[in-house]
C-alpha positions in Angstrom: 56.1 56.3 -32.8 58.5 55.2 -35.5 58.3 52.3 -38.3 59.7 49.6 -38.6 61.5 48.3 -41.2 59.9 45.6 -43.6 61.2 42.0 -42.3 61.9 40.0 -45.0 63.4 36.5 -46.1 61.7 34.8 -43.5 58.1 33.9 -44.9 56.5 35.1 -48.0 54.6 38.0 -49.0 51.6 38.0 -46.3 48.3 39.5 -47.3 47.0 40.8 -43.8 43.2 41.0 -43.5 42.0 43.4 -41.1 38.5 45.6 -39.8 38.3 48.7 -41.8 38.0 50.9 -39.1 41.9 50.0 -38.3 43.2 54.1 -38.5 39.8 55.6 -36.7 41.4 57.7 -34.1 38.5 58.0 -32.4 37.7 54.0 -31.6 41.9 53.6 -31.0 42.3 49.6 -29.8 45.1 47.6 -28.9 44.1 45.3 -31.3 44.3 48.1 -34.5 47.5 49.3 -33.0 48.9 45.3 -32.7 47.9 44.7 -36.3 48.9 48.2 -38.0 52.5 47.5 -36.4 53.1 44.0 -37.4 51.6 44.6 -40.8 54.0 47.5 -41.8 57.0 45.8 -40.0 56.3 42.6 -41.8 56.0 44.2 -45.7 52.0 42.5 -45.5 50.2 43.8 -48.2 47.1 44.8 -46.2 43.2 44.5 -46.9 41.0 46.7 -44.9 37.5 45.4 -44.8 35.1 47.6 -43.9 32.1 45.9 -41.7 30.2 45.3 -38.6 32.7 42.7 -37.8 31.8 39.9 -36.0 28.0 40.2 -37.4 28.9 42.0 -40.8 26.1 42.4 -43.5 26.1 40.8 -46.3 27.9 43.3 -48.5 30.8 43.0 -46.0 30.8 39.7 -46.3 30.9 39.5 -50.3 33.7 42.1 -50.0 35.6 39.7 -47.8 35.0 37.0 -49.8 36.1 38.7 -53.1 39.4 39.6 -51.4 40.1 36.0 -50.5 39.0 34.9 -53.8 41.2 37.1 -55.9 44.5 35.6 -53.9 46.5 32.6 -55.3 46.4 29.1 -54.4 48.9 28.4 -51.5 48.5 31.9 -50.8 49.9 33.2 -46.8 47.2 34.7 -45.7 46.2 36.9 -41.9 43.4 37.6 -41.1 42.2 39.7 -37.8 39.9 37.1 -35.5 37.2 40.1 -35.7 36.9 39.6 -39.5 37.2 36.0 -39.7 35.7 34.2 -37.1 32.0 35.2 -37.2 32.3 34.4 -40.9 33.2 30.4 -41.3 30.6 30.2 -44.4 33.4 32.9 -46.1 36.6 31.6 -44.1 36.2 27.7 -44.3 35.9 27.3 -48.1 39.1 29.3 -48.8 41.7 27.7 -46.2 40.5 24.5 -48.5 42.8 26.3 -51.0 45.1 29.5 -49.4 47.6 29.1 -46.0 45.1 31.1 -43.4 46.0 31.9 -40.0 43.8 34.0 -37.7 44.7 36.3 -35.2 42.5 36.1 -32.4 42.7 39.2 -30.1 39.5 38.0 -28.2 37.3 34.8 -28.4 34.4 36.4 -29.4 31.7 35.0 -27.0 34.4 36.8 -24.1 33.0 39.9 -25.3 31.3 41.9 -22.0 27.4 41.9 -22.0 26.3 40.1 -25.5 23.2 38.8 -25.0 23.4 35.0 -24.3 22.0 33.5 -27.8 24.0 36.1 -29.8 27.4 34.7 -27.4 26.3 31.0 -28.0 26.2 31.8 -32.2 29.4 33.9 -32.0 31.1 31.0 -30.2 29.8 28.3 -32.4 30.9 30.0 -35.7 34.7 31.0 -34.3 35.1 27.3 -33.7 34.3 26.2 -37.0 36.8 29.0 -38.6 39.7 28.0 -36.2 39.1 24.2 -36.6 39.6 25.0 -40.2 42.5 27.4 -40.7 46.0 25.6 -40.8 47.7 28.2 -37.4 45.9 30.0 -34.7 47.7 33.1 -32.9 46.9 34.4 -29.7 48.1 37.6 -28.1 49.3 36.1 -25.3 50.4 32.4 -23.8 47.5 32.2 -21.7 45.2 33.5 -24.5 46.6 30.6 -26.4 45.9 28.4 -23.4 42.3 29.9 -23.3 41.3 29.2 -27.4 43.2 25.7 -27.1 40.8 24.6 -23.8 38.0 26.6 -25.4 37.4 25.1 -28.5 38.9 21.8 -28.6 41.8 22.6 -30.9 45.4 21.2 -31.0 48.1 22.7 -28.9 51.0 22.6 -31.9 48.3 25.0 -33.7 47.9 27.8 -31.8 50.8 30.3 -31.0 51.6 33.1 -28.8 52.6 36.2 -30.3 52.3 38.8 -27.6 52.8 42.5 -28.7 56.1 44.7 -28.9 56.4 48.4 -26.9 57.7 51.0 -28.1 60.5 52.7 -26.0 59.4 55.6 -24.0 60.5 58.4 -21.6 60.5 58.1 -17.7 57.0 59.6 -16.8 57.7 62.3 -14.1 54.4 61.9 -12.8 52.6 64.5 -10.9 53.0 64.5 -7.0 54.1 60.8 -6.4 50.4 59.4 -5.9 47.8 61.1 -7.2 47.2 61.8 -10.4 45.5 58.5 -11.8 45.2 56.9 -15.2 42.8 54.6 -17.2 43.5 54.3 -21.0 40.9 51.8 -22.8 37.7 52.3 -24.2 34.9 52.7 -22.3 32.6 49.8 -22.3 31.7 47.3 -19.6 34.3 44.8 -20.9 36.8 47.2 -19.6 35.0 48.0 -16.3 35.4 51.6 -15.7 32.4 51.3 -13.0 34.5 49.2 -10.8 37.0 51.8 -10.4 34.1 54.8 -9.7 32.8 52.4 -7.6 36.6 52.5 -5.7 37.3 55.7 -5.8 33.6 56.7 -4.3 35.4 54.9 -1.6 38.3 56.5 -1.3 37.1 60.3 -1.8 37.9 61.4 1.8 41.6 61.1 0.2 43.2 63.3 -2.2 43.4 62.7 -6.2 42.3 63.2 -9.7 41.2 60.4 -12.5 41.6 60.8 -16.3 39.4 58.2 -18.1 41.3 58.1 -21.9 39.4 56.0 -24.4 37.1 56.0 -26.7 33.3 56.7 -25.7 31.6 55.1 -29.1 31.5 51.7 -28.8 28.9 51.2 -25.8 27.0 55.0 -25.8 24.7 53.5 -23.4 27.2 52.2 -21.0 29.0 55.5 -21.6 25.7 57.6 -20.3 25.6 55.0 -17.4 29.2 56.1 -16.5 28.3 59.4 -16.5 25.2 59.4 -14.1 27.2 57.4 -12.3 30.2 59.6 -11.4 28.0 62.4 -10.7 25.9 60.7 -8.3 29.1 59.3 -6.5 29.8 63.1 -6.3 33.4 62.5 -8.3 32.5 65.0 -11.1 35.0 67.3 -10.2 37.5 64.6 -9.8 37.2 62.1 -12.4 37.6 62.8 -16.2 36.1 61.2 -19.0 38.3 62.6 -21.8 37.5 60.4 -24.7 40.1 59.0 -27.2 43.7 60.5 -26.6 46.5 60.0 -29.4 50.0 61.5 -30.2 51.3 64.0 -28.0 48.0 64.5 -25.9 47.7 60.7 -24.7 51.6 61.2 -24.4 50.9 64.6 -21.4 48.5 61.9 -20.2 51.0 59.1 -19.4 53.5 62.0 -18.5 51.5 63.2 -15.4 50.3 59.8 -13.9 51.5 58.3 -10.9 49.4 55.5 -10.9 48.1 53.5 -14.1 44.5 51.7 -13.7 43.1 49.1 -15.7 39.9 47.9 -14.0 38.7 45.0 -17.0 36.9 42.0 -16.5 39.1 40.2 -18.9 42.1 40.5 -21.3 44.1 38.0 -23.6 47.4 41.1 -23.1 46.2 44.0 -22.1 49.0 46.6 -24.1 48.2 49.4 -21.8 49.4 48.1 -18.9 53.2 47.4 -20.9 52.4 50.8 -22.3 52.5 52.4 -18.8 55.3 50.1 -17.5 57.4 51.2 -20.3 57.1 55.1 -18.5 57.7 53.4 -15.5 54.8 54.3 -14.0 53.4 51.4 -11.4 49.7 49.4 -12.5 46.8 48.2 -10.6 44.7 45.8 -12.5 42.3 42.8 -12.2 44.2 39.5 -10.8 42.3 38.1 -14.3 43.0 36.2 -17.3 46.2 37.3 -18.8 47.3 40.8 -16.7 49.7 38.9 -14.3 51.6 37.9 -17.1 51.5 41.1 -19.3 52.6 43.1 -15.8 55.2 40.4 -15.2 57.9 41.3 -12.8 61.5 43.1 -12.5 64.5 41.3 -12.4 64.7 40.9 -8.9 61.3 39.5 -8.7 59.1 41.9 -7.2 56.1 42.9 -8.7 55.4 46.4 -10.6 52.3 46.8 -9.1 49.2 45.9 -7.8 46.9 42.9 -8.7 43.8 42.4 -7.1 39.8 42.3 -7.0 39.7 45.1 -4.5 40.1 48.4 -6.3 39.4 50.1 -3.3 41.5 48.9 -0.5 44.4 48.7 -2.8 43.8 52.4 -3.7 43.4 53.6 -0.6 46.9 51.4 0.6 48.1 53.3 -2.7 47.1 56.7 -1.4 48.3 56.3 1.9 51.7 54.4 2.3 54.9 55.6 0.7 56.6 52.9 1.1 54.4 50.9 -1.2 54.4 53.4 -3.6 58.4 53.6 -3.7 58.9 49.2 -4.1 56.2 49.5 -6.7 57.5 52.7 -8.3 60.8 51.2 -8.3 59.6 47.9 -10.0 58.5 49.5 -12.7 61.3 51.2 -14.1 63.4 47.6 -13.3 60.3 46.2 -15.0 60.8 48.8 -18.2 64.1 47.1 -19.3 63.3 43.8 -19.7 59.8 44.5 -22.2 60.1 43.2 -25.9 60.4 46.0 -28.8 58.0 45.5 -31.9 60.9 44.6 -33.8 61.3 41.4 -31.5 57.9 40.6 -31.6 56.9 40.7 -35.3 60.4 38.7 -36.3 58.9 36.4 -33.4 55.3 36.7 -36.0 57.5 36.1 -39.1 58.8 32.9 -37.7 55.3 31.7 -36.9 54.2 31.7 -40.0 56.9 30.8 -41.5 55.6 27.2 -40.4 52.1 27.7 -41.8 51.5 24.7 -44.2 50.3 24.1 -47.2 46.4 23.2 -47.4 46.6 20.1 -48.9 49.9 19.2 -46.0 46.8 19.2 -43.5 44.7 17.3 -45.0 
């Protein structure tokens, strides 16, 4: 994966606040990858904050409000939705005097399986934070429809930046059909059981499953998982191979035939442009922003599969090669028309190009 160059001349220097875990191989997220790449290609002069982010304690949140504190007035500040919005008693004070924007990947309370009064507090304090910084961004334009509706805030503040892909090799696949993919980490947001669930229904047909992502983030969801292959008798067929980077999660994409993204919800969902960009066909949740991220080819058709039923749309995967050809096909139309990260931070640069000064919105 190369780097980009710095962008400059557009906007001034940007500080670029983001979770400290950002280059922990082995919790890999799109949203690390999305702000790692637009921080380098923008020339940001980044601040890692190390933290339970969004419920840090309360060293994390001095350290976070030190590093705000030490910028200038008028300042162009980033910060990662993760970091900021669980925080407004750190956030709010400081876009009184510095030009914040947040990034939000995902509204907090969308998280999978927080328990209801811990959602309710999340939600309250990210709307606080975004009602005070002067620019939102979203990930995505229906993420950006989602936070507008959400929490009551002006459209003409909140922007869609969706992320770049890099170029990448034609995936030869394995045998046309079976070899099957999931890369995210594996937590019930994601929805890995859904597609067990499938595939216990398609086992009298032939194929394999590699699980990629990282097993940290919900251990007891992960344990659940497990059990839960075994006892659909798949052990011998599915993989859960934990975090993949480089030239291992490279082989991975090489040898599928099918990418699978099973997740209850996603404001982009970079795997699935990931995949596309190999050419190699999707079937995901008809949910929040994956029809949009899978998009279509040229000629209209669509690169995959979208749908609520994993397991008639495997089995209609398995089965007919004529589906498998149009979608095949789709996907390396669909591979030309994806935006580069060079496109997409210039499209960031622009953005906040436009962020105002403090006292302007007041």
């Amino acid at each position: 994966m190369g780097e980009l160059p710095a962008i400059t001349g557009t906007v001034a220097v940007i500080t670029f606040v983001v979770p400290g875990d950002i280059d922990d191989q082995t919790v890999p997220s799109g949203g690390n990858v999305y702000d790692r790449r637009m921080s380098r290609a923008l020339g940001a002069h980044e601040v890692a904050v190390a933290g339970t982010w969004p419920t840090p304690d309360e060293a994390a949140r001095q350290e976070l409000a030190s590093a705000l504190a030490d910028l200038d007035d008028g300042a162009t500040v980033l910060i990662d939705g993760l970091v900021a919005c669980g925080v407004p008693e750190v956030v709010v004070p400081q876009a009184q005097r510095l030009r914040i924007a947040v990034l939000v990947h995902l509204p907090l309370a969308d998280e999978t399986g927080l328990e209801p009064d811990l959602a309710t507090e999340l939600n309250t304090r990210e709307r606080e934070t975004l009602h005070a910084a002067g620019m939102v961004i979203a990930t995505s334009p229906w993420a950006a429809r989602r936070i507008v509706s959400h929490h009551w805030l002006d459209a003409d503040r909140v922007h869609a930046v969706p992320p770049g892909t890099d170029p990448a090799p034609l995936a030869p696949g394995t045998d046309g059909r079976s070899r099957l993919l999931c890369v995210a980490a594996v937590t019930q947001r994601k929805g890995q059981d859904r597609l067990v669930e499938a595939l216990a229904e398609v086992r009298d047909l032939r194929f394999e499953c590699e699980l990629v992502g990282s097993l940290r983030r919900d251990t007891d969801y992960v344990l659940r998982l497990h059990e839960m292959i075994k006892e659909c008798g798949l052990a011998d067929r599915v993989t859960l191979a934990g975090p993949k980077t480089g030239a291992e999660l490279e082989a991975s994409y090489a040898a599928a035939d099918l990418f699978v993204l099973p997740s209850h919800t996603e404001t982009y969902g970079m795997v699935l442009t990931e995949a596309l960009a190999r050419g190699i066909p999707v079937l995901a949740t008809r949910v929040s922003a994956m029809p949009e991220t899978v998009g279509r080819a040229p000629d209209g058709t669509v690169p995959g599969i979208l749908t609520w039923k994993f397991a008639d749309a495997l089995r209609r995967f398995l089965t007919d090669a004529q589906l498998r050809d149009g979608v095949r096909a789709a996907a390396r139309a669909r591979r030309e028309t994806l935006t580069d990260w060079d496109a997409a931070a210039r499209e960031l640069a622009d953005v906040l190009a436009d962020l105002e000064e403090p006292a302007c919105r007041r």
